[in-house]
C-alpha positions, -999 to +999 in steps of 0.1 A: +474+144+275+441+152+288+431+168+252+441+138+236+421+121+257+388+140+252+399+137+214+392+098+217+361+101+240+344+124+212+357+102+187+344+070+208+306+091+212+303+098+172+310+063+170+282+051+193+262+081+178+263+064+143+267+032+138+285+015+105+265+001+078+281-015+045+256-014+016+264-029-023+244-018-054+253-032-086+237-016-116+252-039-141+226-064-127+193-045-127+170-057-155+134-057-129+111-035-133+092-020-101+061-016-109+044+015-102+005-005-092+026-020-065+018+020-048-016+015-050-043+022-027-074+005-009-107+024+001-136+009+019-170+015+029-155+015+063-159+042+088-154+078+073-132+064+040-160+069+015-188+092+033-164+123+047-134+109+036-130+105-002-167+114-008-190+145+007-219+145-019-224+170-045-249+193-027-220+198+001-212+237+000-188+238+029-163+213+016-151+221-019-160+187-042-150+177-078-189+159-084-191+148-044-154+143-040-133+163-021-112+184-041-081+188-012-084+147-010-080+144-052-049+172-052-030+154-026-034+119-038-026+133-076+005+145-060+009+116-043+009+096-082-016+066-068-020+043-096-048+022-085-078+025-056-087-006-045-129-009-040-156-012-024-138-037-001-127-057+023-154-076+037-178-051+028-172-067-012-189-096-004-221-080+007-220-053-018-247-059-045-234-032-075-272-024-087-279-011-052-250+018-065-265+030-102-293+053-111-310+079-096-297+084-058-327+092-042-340+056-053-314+035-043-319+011-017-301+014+021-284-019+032-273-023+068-233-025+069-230-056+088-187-055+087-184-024+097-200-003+126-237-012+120-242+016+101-269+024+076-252+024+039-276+043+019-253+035-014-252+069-024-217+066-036-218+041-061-198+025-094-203+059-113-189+078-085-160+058-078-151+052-115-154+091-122-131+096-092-105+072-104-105+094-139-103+125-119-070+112-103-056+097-127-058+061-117-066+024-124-098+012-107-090-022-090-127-038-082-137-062-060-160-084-069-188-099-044-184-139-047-191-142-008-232-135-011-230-126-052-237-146-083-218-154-113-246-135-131-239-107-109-200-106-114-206-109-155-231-080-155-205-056-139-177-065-161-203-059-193-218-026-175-182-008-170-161-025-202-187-033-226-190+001-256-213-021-278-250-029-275-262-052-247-283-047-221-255-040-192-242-012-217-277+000-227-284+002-186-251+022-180-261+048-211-295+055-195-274+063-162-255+093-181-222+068-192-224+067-226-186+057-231-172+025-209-146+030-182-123-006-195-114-016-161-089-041-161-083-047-125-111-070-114-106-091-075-125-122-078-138-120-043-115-111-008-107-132+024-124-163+008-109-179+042-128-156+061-152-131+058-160-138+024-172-172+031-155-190+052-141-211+027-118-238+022-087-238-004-102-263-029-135-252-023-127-214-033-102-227-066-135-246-078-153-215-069-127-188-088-126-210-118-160-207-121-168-168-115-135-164-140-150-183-167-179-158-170-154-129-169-148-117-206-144-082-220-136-084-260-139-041-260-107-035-231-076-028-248-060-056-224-078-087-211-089-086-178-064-088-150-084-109-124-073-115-091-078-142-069-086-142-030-054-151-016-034-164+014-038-148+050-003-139+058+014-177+063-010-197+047+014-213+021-013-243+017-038-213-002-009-203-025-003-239-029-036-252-034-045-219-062-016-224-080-020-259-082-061-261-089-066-231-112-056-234-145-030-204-150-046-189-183-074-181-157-053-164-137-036-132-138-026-126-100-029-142-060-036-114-037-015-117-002-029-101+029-007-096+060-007-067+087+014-060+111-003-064+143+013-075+173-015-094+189-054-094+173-067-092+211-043-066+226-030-044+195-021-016+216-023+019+208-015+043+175+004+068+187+010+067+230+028+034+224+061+021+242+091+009+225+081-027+229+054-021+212+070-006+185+094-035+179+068-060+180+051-040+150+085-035+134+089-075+134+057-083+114+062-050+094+096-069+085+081-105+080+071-092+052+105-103+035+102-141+049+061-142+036+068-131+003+101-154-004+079-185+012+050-178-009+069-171-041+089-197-040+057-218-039+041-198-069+077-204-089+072-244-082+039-241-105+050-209-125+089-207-128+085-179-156+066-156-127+028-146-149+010-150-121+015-120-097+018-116-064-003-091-051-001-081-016-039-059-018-038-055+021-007-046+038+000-021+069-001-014+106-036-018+125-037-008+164-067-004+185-088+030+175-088+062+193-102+066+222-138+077+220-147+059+183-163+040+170-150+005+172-160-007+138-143+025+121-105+014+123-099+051+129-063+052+141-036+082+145-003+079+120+033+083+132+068+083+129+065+042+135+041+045+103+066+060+081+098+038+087+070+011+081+061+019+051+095+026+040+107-007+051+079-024+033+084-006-002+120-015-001+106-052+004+084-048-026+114-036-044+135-063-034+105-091-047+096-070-082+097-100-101+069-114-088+055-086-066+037-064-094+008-048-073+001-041-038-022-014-018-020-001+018-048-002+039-062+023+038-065+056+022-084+078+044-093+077+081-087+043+085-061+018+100-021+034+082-042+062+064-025+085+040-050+114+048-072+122+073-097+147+074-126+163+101-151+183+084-135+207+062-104+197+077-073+177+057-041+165+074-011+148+054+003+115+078+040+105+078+033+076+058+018+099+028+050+121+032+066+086+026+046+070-005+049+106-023+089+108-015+090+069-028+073+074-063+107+079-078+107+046-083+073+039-100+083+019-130+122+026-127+146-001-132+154-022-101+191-018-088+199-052-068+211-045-033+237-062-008+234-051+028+254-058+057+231-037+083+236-034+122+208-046+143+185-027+167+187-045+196+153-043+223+158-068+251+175-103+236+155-096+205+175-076+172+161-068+139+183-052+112+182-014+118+185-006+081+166-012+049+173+002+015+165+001-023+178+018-053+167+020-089+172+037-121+145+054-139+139+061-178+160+096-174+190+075-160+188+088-131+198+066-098+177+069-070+178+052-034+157+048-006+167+043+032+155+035+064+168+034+098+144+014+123+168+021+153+150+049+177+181+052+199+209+052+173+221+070+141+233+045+111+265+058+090+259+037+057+289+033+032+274+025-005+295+012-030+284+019-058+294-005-089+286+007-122+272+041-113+289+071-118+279+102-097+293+133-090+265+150-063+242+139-041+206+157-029+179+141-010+152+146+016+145+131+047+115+122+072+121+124+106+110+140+140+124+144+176+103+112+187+088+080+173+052+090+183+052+124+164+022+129+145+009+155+128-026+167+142-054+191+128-040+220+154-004+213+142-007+199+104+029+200+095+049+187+127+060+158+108+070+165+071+099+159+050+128+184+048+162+184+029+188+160+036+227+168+040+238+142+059+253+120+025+281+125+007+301+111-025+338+105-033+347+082-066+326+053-061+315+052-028+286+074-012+288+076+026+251+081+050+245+089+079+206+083+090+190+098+121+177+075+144+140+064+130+142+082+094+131+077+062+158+089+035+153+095-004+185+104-023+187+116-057+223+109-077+239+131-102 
């Protein structure tokens, strides 16, 4: 009697240990593609992102540089497969004057950077650099153009000095600054924030504006017309879509950026990494707004474009906290954590979820500031949690969209709840089936049961990201305390693969 008893009480523990999750994928109904520039990246001339960060000048013996650019910094993101760097900005894009950035270093002019920290920008990483860099990695160049404190003129002349291989005088100046050959970008951001730090504008006022600047924006040498994006809504402003949508002729237009971070309050954002459990599910409910923000705003966007050319690109997204202690306010500098991670894994399987009309997107941003990737001191590199999570994601880059049903528990804090698990699948070129999960829920395990229609598997692998506590970080003295390891905890039997998800984890699984 008494063993049956502790039989039922183990029993009753597992239970309570894991909780059940019921998940659906049907692959007779995936036909979207997801992709891969929706895993692109942002960098700023913001705090140590450029200078220290991606960039440490060519006459830098310490730090081992590909032409000025770190050379740890170029293997990890190549590993990482970023397709696009978002740059020079952020606000800093509409006071960036491109001219200031070509020709001989030692004669370029220094600009205060009013945005960010006050510093003195002496523009010695410029167009040349940053396009070179891109190459290096592998990437498309996504540039933002200055519409805040710019001209037309000024926007033309860059499109004709990086796409134009004929004569002119834009190309003729590039050639005497050692480019012979154009870069073709095709990413161009007509502006950023247009409601707030790049002008302070209204709706109407910026549509007139963007029609305008887009006009002058032609490239006859690009193998592909321009993709041009306008400056687009701050997080639930559906009257920007709206008015954009509405107001620019749509042969003009080729994306709307969407900008939304999950802060819990812009006066009190709390910390990066000693944070409490309230805080962290008050991050996890605008990290999971993203969902409700990109329905609302597409659904607007399909009222004026029902067969979805105009992309939604979401060219800010991720968590911002206050700095560390003892830096520089205006740098953004923030730690990266196991709060990061399921963040970023519950976002991508948002972006999944919306491919149809989300076709781009870039976290915020790639080194040393707000949900970095890297960070680095000196000759120093650290890999966060969220890199770990972007490089275990790529499987997806341009794979076949596998619509999911999901029936998830909730993680409760308080009264409050939020659905403890997220999850996308997809099928890539190969055939091969891939899904992503993540379990939000610090205090509880999730045992998932996928059905899996129209999928035949016989073995399961995968890898997981997880650590002991949410906070866990990896630091310069311990590089490696949160990194992905091999998963066991899923199995498969006929058409049904069963989970089981540590509490606050970040799964990829692999189906053979």
């Amino acid at each position: 009697m008494k063993k049956w008893i502790s039989t039922l009480a183990l029993a009753a523990m597992s239970l309570q240990g894991f909780a059940q999750n019921e998940v659906t994928l049907d692959a007779s109904q995936a036909k979207t593609q997801i992709n891969r520039q929706i895993y692109g990246h942002f960098a700023e001339h913001l705090g140590a992102c450029i200078y220290g960060g991606l960039y440490v000048g060519e006459n830098n013996t310490k730090i081992p540089n590909i032409n000025g650019a770190r050379k740890d910094v170029i293997e990890a993101l190549k590993k990482m497969k970023i397709p696009n760097l978002r740059w020079p900005g952020g606000c800093f894009a509409d006071t960036y004057h491109w001219k200031d950035g070509i020709g001989p270093k030692k004669q370029r002019p220094s600009i205060v950077n009013a945005w960010w920290g006050g510093v003195t920008e002496d523009n010695s990483f410029g167009t040349h650099d940053f396009l070179n860099l891109c190459k290096e990695l592998g990437t498309e160049p996504y540039l933002a153009g200055n519409v805040g404190s710019g001209t037309v003129k000024e926007l033309s002349d860059w499109v004709q000095y990086v796409n134009h291989n004929g004569v002119s005088p834009m190309a003729n100046l590039r050639k005497e600054n050692g480019q012979d050959k154009a870069w073709g970008v095709k990413y161009w951001g007509v502006g950023n924030e247009a409601w707030g730090c790049g002008g302070n504008m209204k709706a109407e006022y910026y549509a007139n504006i963007y029609r305008q600047y887009a006009t002058f924006m032609t490239d006859w040498d690009n193998g592909s017309k321009l993709f041009r994006i306008a400056s687009g809504a701050n997080s639930k402003d559906y009257n920007w879509t709206e008015v954009l949508m509405r107001d620019i002729p749509h042969h003009m237009l080729e994306g709307i950026a969407l900008h939304h971070y999950s802060v819990i309050n812009w006066d009190k954002k709390g910390p990066a990494a000693n944070f409490t459990e309230e805080h962290y599910f008050k991050t996890m409910q605008q990290a999971l707004f993203m969902d409700e923000l990109i329905q609302k705003h597409t659904a607007i966007m399909d009222k004026y474009d029902p067969k979805k050319k105009v992309a939604l690109v979401v060219d800010e997204w991720g968590g911002w906290y206050e700095v560390e202690q003892g830096t520089n306010p205006g740098f953004l500098y923030q730690q990266n954590t196991m709060r990061d991670a399921v963040l970023a894994g519950a976002t991508l399987n948002i972006f999944h979820k919306h491919s149809e009309r989300v076709r781009m997107a870039n976290l915020a941003q790639i080194v040393n500031v707000l949900q970095a990737v890297v960070l680095t001191k000196e000759e120093k590199m650290i890999l966060t949690p969220t890199y770990h999570v972007m490089e275990m994601y790529n499987v997806h880059q341009d794979a076949t969209n596998i619509p999911v049903e999901i029936k998830s528990n909730d993680y409760v804090f308080g009264t409050e709840k939020l659905p403890a698990v997220s999850v996308s699948a997809s099928k890539d070129q190969a055939g091969v089936v891939h899904i992503s999960l993540t379990n939000i829920d610090i205090n509880k395990g999730q045992e998932i049961s996928i059905n899996l229609k129209g999928i035949t598997a016989k073995a399961v692998t995968g890898r997981v990201l997880t650590s002991a506590k949410v906070q866990d970080h990896n630091t310069f003295d311990n590089p490696e305390k949160v990194k992905p390891t091999t998963f066991t905890g899923a199995s498969i039997s006929g058409g049904t693969l069963k989970v089981k998800l540590p509490a606050t984890s970040v799964v990829v699984l692999e189906l053979k």
